[in-house]
C-alpha positions in Angstrom: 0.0 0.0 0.0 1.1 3.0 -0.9 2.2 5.9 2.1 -0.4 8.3 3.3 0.6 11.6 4.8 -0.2 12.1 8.1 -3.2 14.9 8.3 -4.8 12.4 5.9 -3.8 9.7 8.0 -5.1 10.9 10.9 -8.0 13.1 9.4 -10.6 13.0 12.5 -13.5 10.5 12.7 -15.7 11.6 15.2 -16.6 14.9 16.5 -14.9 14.4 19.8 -11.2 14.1 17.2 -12.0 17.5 16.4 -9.2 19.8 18.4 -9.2 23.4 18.9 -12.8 24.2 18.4 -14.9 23.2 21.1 -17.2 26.1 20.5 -18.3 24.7 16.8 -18.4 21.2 18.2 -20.7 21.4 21.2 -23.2 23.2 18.9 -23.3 20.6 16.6 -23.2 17.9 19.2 -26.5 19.3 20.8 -28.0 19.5 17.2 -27.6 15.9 16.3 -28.9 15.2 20.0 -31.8 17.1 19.8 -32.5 16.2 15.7 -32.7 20.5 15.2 -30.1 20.1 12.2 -30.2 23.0 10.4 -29.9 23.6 6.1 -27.6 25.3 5.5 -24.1 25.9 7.1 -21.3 28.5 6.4 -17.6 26.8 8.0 -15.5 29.7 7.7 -12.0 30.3 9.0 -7.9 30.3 7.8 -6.8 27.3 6.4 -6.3 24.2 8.0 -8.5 24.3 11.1 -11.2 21.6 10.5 -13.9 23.1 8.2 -13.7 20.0 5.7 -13.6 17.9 8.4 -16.1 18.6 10.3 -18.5 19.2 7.4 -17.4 15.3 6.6 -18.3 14.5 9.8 -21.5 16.5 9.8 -22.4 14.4 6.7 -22.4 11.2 8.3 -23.6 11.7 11.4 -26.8 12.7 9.7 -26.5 9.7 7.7 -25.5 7.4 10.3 -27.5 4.3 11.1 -26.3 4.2 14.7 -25.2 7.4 15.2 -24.1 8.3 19.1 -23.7 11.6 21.0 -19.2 12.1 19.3 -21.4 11.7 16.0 -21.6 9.0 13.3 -20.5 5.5 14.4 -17.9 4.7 11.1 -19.2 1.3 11.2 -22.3 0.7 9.3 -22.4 0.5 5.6 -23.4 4.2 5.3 -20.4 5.5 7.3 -18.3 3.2 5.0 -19.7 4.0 2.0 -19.4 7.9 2.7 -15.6 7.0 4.5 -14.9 6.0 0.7 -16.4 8.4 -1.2 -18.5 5.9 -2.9 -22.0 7.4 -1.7 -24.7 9.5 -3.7 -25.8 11.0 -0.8 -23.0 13.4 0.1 -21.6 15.7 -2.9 -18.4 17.6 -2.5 -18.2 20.1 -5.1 -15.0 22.2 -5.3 -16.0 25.9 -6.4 -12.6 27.2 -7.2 -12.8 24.8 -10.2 -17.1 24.7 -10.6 -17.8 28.0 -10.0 -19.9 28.8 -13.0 -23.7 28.9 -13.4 -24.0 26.0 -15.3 -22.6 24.1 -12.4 -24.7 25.4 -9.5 -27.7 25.0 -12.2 -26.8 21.2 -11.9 -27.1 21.2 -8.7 -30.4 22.7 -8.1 -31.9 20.2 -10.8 -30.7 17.7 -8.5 -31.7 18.4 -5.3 -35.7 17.9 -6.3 -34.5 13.9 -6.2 -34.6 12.3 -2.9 -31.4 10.3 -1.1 -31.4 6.8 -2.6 -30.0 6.0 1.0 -30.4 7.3 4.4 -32.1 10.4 5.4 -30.1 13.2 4.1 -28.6 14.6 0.8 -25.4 16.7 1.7 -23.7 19.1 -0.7 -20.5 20.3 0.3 -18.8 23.4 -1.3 -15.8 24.1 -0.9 -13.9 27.6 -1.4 -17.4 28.6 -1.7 -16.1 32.6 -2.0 -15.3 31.5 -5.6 -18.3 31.5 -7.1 -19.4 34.1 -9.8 -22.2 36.0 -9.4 -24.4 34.3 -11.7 -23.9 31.3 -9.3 -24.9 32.7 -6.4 -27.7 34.0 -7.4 -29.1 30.6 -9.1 -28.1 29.4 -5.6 -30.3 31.6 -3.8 -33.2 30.3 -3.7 -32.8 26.9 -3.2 -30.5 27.7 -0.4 -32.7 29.2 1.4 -36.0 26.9 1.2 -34.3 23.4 0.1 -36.3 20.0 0.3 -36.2 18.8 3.9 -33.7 16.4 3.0 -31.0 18.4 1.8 -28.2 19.7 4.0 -25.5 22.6 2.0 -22.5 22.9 3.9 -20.4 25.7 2.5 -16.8 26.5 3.2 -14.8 29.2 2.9 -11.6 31.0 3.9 -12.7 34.2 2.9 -16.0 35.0 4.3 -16.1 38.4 3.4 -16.1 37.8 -0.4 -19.7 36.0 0.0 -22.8 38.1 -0.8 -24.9 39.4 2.5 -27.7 37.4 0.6 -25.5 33.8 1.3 -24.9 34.8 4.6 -28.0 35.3 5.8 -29.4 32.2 4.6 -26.7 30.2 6.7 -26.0 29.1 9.9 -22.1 30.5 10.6 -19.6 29.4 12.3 -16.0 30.7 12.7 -13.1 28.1 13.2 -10.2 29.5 15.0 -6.6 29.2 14.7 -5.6 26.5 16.8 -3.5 26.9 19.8 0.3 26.4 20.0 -0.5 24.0 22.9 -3.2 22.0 21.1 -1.2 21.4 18.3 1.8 20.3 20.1 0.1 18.0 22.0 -2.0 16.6 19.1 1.6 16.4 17.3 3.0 14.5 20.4 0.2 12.3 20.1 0.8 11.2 16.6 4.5 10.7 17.2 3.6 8.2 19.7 1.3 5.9 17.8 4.1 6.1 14.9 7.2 5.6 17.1 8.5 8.6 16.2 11.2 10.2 18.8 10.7 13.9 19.0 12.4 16.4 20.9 9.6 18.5 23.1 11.2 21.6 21.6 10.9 20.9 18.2 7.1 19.8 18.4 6.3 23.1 19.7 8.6 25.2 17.0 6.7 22.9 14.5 3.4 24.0 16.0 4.4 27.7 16.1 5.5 27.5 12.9 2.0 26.0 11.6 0.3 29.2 12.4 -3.2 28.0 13.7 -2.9 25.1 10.8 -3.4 21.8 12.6 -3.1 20.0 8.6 0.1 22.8 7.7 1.4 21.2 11.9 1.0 17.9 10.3 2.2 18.1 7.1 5.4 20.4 8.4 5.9 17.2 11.0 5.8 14.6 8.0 8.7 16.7 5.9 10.8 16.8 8.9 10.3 12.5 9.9 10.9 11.8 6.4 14.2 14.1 6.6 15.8 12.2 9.4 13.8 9.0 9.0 14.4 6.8 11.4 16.7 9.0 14.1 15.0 11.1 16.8 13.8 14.6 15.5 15.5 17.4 17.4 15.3 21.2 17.6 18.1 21.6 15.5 17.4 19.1 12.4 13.9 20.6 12.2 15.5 24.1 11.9 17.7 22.7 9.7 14.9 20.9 7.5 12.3 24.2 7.2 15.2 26.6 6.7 14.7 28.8 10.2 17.2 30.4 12.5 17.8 29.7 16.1 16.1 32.8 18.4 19.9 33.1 19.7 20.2 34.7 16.4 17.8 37.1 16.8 18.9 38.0 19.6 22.3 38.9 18.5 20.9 40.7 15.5 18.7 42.5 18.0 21.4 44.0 19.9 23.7 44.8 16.7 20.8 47.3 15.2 20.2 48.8 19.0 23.7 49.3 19.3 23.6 50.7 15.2 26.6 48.2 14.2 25.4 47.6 10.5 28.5 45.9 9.5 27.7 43.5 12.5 24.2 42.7 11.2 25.4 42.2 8.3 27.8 40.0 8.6 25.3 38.1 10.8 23.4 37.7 7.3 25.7 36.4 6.1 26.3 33.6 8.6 22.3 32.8 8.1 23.0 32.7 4.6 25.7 30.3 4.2 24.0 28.1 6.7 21.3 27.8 3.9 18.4 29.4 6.1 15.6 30.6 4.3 15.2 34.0 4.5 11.3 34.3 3.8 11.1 32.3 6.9 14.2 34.0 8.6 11.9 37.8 7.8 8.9 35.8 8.9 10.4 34.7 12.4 12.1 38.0 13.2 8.9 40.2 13.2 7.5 37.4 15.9 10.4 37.9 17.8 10.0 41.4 17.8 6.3 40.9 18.3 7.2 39.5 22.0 9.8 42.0 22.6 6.7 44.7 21.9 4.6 41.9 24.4 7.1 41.9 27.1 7.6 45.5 27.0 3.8 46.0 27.4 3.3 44.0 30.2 4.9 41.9 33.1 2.1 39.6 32.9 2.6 37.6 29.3 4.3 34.9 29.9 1.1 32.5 29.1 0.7 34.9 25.6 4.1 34.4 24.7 5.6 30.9 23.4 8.8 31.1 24.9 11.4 29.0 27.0 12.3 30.5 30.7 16.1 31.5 29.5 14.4 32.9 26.1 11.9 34.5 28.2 14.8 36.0 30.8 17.2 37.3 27.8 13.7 38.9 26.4 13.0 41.2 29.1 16.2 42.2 29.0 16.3 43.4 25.8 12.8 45.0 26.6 14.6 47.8 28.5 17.4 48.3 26.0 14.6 49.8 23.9 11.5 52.5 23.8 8.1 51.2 22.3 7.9 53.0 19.4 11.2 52.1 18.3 10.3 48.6 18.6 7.0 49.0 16.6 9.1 51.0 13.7 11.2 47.6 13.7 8.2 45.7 13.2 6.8 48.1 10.7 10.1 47.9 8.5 10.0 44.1 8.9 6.3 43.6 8.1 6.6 45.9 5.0 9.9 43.3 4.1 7.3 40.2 4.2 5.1 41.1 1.8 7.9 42.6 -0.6 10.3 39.4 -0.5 7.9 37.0 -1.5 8.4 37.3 -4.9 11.3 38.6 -4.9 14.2 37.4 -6.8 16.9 39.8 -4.8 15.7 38.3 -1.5 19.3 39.2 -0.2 19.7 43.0 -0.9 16.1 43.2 0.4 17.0 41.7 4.0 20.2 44.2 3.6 17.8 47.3 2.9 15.7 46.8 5.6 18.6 46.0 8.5 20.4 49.0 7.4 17.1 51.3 7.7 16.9 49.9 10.9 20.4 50.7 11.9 19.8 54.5 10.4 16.5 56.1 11.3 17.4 58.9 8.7 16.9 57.2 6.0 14.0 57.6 6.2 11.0 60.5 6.9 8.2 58.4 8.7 7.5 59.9 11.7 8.3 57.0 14.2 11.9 57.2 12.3 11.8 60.8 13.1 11.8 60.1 16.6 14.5 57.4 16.5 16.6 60.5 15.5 15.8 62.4 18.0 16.6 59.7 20.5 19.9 59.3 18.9 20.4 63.4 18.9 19.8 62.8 22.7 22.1 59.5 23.5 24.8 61.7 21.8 24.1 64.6 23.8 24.2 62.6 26.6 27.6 61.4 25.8 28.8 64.3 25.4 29.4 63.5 21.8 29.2 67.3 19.2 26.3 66.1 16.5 27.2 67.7 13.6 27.6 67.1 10.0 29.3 68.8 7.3 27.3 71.8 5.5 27.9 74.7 3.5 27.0 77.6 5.3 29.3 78.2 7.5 32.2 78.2 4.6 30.7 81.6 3.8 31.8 85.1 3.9 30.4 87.5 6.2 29.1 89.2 3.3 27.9 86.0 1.8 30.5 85.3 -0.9 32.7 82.2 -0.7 36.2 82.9 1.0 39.3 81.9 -0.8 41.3 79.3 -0.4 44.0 79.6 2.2 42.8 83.2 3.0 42.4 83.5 7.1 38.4 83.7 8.3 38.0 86.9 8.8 37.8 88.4 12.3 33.9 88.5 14.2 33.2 92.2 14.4 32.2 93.5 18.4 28.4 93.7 18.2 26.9 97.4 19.0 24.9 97.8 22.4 23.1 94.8 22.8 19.2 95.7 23.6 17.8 95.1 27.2 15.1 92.6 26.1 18.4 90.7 24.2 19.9 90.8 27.3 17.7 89.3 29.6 16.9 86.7 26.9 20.5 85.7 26.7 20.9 85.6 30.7 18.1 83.6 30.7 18.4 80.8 28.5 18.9 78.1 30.1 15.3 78.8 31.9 13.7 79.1 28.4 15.4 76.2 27.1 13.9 74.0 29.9 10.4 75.4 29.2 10.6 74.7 25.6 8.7 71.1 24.7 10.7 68.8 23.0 11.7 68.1 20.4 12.5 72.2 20.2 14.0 71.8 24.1 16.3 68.9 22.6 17.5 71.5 19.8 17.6 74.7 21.4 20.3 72.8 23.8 22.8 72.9 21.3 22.2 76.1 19.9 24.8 79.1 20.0 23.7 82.7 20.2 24.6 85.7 18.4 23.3 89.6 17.4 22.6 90.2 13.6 21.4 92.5 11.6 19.5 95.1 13.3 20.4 94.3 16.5 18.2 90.8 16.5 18.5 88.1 18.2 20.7 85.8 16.2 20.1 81.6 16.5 22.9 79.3 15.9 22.8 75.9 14.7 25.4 73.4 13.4 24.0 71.8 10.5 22.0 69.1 11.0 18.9 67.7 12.7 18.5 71.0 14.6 19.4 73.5 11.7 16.7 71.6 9.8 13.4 71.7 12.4 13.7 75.6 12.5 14.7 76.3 8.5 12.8 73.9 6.5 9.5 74.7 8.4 8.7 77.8 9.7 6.3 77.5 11.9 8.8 76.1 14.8 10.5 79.5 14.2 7.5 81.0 14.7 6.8 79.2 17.7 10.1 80.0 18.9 9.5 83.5 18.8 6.3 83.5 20.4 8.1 81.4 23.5 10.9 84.5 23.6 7.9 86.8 23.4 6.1 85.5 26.3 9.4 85.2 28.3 10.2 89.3 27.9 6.7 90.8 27.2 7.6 92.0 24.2 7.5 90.7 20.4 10.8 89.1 19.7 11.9 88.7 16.2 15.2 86.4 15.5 17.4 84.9 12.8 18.1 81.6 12.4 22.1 80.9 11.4 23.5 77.8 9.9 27.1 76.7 10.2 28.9 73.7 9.0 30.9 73.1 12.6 31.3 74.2 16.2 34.3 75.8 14.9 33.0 78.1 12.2 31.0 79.6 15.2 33.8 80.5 16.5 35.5 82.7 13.3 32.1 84.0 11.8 29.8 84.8 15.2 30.2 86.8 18.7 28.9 85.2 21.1 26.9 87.4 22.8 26.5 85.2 26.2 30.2 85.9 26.7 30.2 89.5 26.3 26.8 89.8 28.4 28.7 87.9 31.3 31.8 89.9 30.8 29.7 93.1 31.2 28.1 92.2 34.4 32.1 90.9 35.7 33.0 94.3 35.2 30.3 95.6 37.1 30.4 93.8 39.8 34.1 94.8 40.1 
């Protein structure tokens, strides 16, 4: 006899085989008990979690010479008969394949004949959704007042494609993804009866991996026995077999982009790549990684939520402090965007690369949550102690504007005139109107230098940068700057904002006026 895979293998038999959706088969259970079966049903729900099954099911039991409270007994020539296929009472009908009116037509010619056998003639559609329009509405009506002894049982993962007219001709009912424990334990179940030795760890990566799919769980399980037939299946040889990465890894990749090391993280791509990981599957595993991190970071409390071993779980929270929420989501963000792109991508590779270095350099970018990663790195740097600057052009000017020669000295800052009282107080105040600012202005306005220009304003200087940019390329945060300076002296401040390529260019091109302010009042108080 030729093999069988396992999720058809081990496809359930009675309602009480059914795992994961105890909801769907208590209703059903009380149905058959109390003989209030219903005609028509809508299984909907991802793939994988029982809706052909239990329609199967469904189908005998109300078939079923001697059926019992789990369902249809499997033992008396109807059971058999529908087991094989080989009955006329019970019609599976794929729609992705019969989805024209022609086909449905078919179907409502032969519903007017009654069951050669048993008590009950059950059509089951699959991938219902697929129909065409014409099809539904043939179906219609024969849906909703069918002869008493026919039972549709429609199925679909994509409920919402159906008409409201379908739906509210059916009974629903949702199937849910199946639990990481359910599956595992279903999976440890299987094992058993095939003599199959299985690493605890790798039956639950396998049942992570299956996303809510018990048949994915199963058919994932049967790649990885046939792999290392006949010697135990460990963690390890079922990464190995479906191409994933250790979470060790993503752990270390973790802390390279926190600590911004892209030549780190990319050099760990490389390691994954040479190992021969798949890297749909390595995109795919990262953004649940993160996904805990983003968990844990919410809340003390998820330890049930998240699927993780205790030293995972310990190394986890730890990382949760190394970074702030939103930084975490933009890390998700970048990564989910990655898993629909790569796909079908052909440069799988550079992709990866792309998205590790955006992580590693918020300003590549002009989404706001990256925006704030640069202003978190503006303020680590000021907290270092570390000058942020970056190279610019105005501050290789003239005073006058024109470009100086090459090798000529900078020329000398000329003394400002009287500085005006309002100036005055301003200056010998800043720090106080720095701290009242709201950030991200208060984050700026720390590193600003200040000078007098023309008309004896108030003159704001910023290296180029970050900081230069906020108060130049929008001017409404100038304006707001004047309004805070405005409040501060009672009177309306105008001021100039200055650019300059380095601290140093300050120096040759600008007084600054917070010196010769605090020289003044040295002299008088001598």
């Amino acid at each position: 006899m030729s093999y069988m895979a396992l999720y058809r293998k081990f496809r359930p038999d009675t309602l009480a085989d059914v795992k994961g959706q105890d909801h769907i088969v208590t209703t059903l259970k009380n149905q058959l008990a109390a003989g209030r079966i219903g005609h028509a049903y809508l299984f909907t729900g991802t793939r994988g979690t029982g809706k052909t099954t239990v329609a199967k099911i469904l189908a005998r039991a109300v078939n079923c010479e001697n059926p019992s409270t789990e369902g249809p007994c499997g033992e008396c020539r109807i059971c058999r008969a529908i087991a094989a296929g080989a009955s006329m009472n019970v019609i599976e009908i794929d729609a992705a394949s019969n989805n024209g009116v022609d086909n449905i037509r078919e179907i409502v010619d032969e519903v007017s004949y009654s069951p050669a056998e048993g008590k009950y003639k059950v059509y089951i559609i699959d991938e219902v959704h697929m129909l065409s329009a014409g099809a539904f509405n043939a179906l219609l009506k024969t849906l909703e007042e069918p002869p008493s002894y026919v039972i549709f049982i429609l199925a679909t993962t994509e409920v919402h494609k159906l008409p409201i007219t379908i739906l509210s001709r059916c009974q629903r009912y949702d199937f849910k993804r199946i639990p990481i424990d359910t599956i595992a334990d279903r999976l440890r179940e299987l094992t058993g009866q095939e003599g199959v030795q299985v690493e605890e760890k790798a039956l639950r990566y396998i049942a992570k991996t299956a996303d809510g799919s018990m048949r994915d769980a199963l058919s994932l399980l049967d790649q990885c026995i046939a792999f290392h037939l006949g010697h135990e299946l460990t963690y390890d040889k079922v990464l190995d077999v479906l191409g994933a990465v250790d979470t060790e890894v993503f752990s270390r990749l973790l802390r390279g982009i926190l600590d911004r090391n892209v030549l780190g993280c990319v050099q760990l791509l490389e390691e994954i790549v040479m190992q021969g990981r798949e890297l749909t599957q390595f995109v795919t595993d990262f953004t649940w990684y993160l996904r805990n991190l983003m968990l844990v970071q919410a809340s003390d409390n998820l330890e049930d939520v998240i699927d993780m071993s205790t030293d995972n779980l310990k190394r986890l929270k730890e990382e949760s402090a190394m970074a702030d929420m939103d930084r975490i989501v933009r890390f998700i963000r970048i990564f989910s965007e990655l898993s629909g792109q790569i796909r079908q991508s052909a440069q799988k590779r550079i992709l990866v690369e792309i998205a590790l270095i955006k992580l590693c350099r918020p300003e590549m970018e002009a989404q706001p949550d990256a925006m704030l990663d640069r202003i978190r790195q503006v303020e680590d740097k000021l907290e270092k102690g570390v000058v942020v600057a970056a190279p610019g052009s105005a501050g290789n000017q003239a005073a006058d504007g024109s470009a100086p020669s090459p090798g000529s000295p900078a020329p000398r800052p000329e003394l400002p005139r009287a500085i005006p009282e309002d100036v005055k107080r301003i200056v010998s105040s800043w720090p106080a109107i720095v701290g009242s600012a709201e950030n991200p202005m208060r984050i700026y306005l720390k590193t600003a230098r200040l000078s007098l220009g023309g008309d004896n304003r108030l003159m704001v200087v910023f290296e180029d940068g970050l900081a230069s940019d906020y108060f130049t390329r929008q001017p409404e945060h100038k304006a707001l700057l004047e309004a805070l300076l405005s409040d501060f002296s009672g009177k309306e401040i105008e001021v100039t904002i200055q650019t300059v390529g380095e601290a140093q260019q300050f120096e040759d091109n600008f007084v600054d006026i917070s010196k010769v302010i605090q020289m003044e009042i040295e002299e008088e108080e001598d």
